[in-house]
N, C-alpha and C positions, 0 to 999 in steps of 0.2 A: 504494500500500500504506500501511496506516495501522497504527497502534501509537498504547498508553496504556501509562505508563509510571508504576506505583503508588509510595506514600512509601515501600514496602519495599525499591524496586528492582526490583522482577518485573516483566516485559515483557507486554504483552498485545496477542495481533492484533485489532484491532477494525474491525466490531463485535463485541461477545464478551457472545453471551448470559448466562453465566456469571459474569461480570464485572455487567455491566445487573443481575441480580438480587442480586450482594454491593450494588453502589450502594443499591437501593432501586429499581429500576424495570426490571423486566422487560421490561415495552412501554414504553418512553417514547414520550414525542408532541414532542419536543422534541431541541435538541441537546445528549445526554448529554456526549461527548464533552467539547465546548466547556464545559459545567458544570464539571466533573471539572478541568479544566486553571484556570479563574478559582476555582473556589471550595472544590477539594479539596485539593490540592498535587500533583496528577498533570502529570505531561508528555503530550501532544501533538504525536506523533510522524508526519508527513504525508510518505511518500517522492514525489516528480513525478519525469516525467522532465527536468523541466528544473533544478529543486533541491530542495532538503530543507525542511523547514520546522519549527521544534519551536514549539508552541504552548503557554504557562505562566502562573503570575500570581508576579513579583516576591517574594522574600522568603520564598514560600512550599515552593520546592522539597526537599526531605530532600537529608543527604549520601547519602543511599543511591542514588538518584534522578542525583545526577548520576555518581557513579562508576559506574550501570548505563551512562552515556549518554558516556563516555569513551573507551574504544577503538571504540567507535561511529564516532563525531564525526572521532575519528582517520582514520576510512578516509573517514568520509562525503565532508570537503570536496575528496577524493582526485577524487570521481566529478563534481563540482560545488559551486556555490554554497551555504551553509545560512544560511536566513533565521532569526535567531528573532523571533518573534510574541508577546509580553510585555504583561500588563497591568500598569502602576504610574499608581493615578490617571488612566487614558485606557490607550490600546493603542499600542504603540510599535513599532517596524519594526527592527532591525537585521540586515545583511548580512555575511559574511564568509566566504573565500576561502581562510585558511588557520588550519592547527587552534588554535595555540598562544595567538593571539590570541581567537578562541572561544569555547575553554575555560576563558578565564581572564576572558572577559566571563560569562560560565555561571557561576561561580565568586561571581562578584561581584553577580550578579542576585539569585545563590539565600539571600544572606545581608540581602539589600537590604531596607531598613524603608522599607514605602510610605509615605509621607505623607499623614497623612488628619488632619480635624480628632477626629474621635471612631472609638471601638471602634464596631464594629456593633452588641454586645448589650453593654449595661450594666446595673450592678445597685447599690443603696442596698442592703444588708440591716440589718433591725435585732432590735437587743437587744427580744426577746416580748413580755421583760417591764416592761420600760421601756414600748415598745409601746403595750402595755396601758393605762398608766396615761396615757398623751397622746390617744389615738384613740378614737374611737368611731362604729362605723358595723357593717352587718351581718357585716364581718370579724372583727371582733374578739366579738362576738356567736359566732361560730363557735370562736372560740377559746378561747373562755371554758368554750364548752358540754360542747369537746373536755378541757380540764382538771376540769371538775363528775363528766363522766361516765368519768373513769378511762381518757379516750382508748379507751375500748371505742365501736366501732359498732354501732347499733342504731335501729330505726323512728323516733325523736325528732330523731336528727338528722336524718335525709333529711325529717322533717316540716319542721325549722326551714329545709332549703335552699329546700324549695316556699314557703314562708312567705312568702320574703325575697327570693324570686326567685334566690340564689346558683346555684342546679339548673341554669340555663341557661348561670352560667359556672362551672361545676365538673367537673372529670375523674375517673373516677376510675381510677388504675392499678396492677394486682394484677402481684406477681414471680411469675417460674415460677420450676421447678427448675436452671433452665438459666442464672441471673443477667440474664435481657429483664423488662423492666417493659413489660407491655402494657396498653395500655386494655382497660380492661373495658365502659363507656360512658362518653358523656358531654355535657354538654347541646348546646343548637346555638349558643350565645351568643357561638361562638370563629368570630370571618369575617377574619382578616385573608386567605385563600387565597380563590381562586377557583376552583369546582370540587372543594374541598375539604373534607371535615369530620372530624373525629375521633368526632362525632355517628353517623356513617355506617359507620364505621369499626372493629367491636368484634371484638377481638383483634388487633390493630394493634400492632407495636412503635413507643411512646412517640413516639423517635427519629426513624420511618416517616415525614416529612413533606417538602413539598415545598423547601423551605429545611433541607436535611440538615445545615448546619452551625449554625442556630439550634435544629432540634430534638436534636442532639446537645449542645449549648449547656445546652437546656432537661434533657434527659435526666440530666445528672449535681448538678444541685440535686436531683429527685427519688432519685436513689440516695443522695445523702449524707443527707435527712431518712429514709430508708427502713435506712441503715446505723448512724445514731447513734440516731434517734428523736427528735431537738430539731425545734421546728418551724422552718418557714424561712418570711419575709416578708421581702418583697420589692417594694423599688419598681423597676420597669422600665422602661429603654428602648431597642427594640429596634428594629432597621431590619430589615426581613426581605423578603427576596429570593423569590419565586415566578419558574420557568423562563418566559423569554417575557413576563414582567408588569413593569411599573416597583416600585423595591420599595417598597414601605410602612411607615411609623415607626408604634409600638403602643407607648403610654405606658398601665403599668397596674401597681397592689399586688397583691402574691399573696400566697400564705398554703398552704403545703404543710403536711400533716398525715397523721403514721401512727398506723391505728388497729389496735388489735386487734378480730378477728370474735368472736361468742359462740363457732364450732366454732372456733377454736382459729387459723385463719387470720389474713390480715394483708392491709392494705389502704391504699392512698394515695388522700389527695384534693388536687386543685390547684383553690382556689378565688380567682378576682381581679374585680376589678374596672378598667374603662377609668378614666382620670386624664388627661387632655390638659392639666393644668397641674404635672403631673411634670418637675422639673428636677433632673435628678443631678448634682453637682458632678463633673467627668471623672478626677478621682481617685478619685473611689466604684469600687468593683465586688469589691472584696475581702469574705469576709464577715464579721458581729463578731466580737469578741474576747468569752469569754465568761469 
């Protein structure tokens, strides 16, 4: 018998169709479960009849999470062994026999800072208008054009993204009512996935990707340029994870922009460019100060 065990505390018997479509993946082709325990803060809960096993990653558990997993624990090592299965920097094994000791290892995992040399997604953001006056390349072209033209959208600029070629790596992603930022298109220029495209993809929440904690990552820079209206730019670098794949580093400047429609609507663009000689100092990722 198996259980997933969310950052709220709520138990889930899995597999749990229900569950698979809040993640993002209805069908998966891959191991959900196993994703969910290294890269979401979920538990991994595996009853045998020979022991128990809780499957996690280090650091990441909620207190909610483990006080679901308490008077559990309490009975579990009652019946046998509970192994936990732990990632910190590698996958690690511990055994134990009786609860109090455990629990008080569970305790101290869940609070546990992995040791890594860097974040997975970092960010430079800079002052626009500073920006502006150091750079020059088709992004700041875009910027410019979005301050000329009163940040309204209109056929000149989707001219200037063909122009410049930006069209291939531009998103663009329209709010619903509902507070989801979906794509509405967007070019093909974006491959860090395989089997993936946001190209493909129109009416897609943002979010929706196979690295669900990089596109939620990505997701709330778009909503803060979409909630104040300041542009964001952005040097990046990101290590991004695909289920089943080794993951890939993507060094690149981006440049998010809210425009107003002529009807009255509203509209985001993500435009960047690749930079393989992006280096972010590993205190960067706060954004300016303005």
């Amino acid at each position: 018998m198996e259980y997933l065990i969310d950052p709220s505390g709520r138990w889930w018997r899995w597999p749990s169709f229900v569950l698979a479509e809040q993640l993002g993946y209805s069908d998966p082709d891959f191991d959900l479960a196993g994703y969910a325990a290294r890269n979401l803060g979920y538990v991994w809960v595996l009853q045998q009849p020979e022991a128990t096993f809780l499957q996690f990653r280090a650091g990441m558990i909620s207190p909610a999470a483990v006080n679901a997993l308490r008077p559990y624990l309490q009975k579990a090592v009652k019946a046998g062994p509970v192994g936990l299965v732990y990632f910190a920097s590698g996958w690690l094994e511990e055994a134990f026999a009786q609860s109090e000791p455990l629990i008080a290892r569970l305790d101290e995992l869940a609070s546990f800072i992995e040791p890594r040399s860097r974040d997975l997604f970092i960010r430079k953001s800079y002052n626009p208008w500073q920006w502006l006056q150091d750079c020059s390349d088709d992004l700041t072209g875009l910027f410019t054009l979005w301050r000329a033209v009163g940040e309204v959208f209109s056929d000149p600029i989707q001219a200037y993204l063909q122009r410049t070629g930006l069209a291939s790596r531009t998103v663009f992603v329209r709010p619903n009512p509902y507070g989801e930022l979906l794509v509405q298109n967007s070019g093909a220029g974006f491959t860090v996935y395989d089997g993936f495209s946001f190209h493909v993809a129109e009416g897609r929440k943002l979010e929706d990707q196979p690295d669900r904690a990089y596109g939620r990552w990505v997701r709330e820079a778009y909503a803060a340029a979409l909630h104040d209206g300041d542009p964001r730019i952005d040097d990046i670098d990101a290590i991004v994870e695909q289920p089943d794949h080794d993951p890939r580093r993507r060094r690149y400047r981006r440049v998010i922009l809210r425009w107003r429609e002529p009807n009255g609507g509203m509209i985001l663009t993500g435009s960047s460019l690749l930079n393989q000689n992006i280096a972010i100092p590993l205190d960067f990722g706060r954004p300016y100060s303005s």
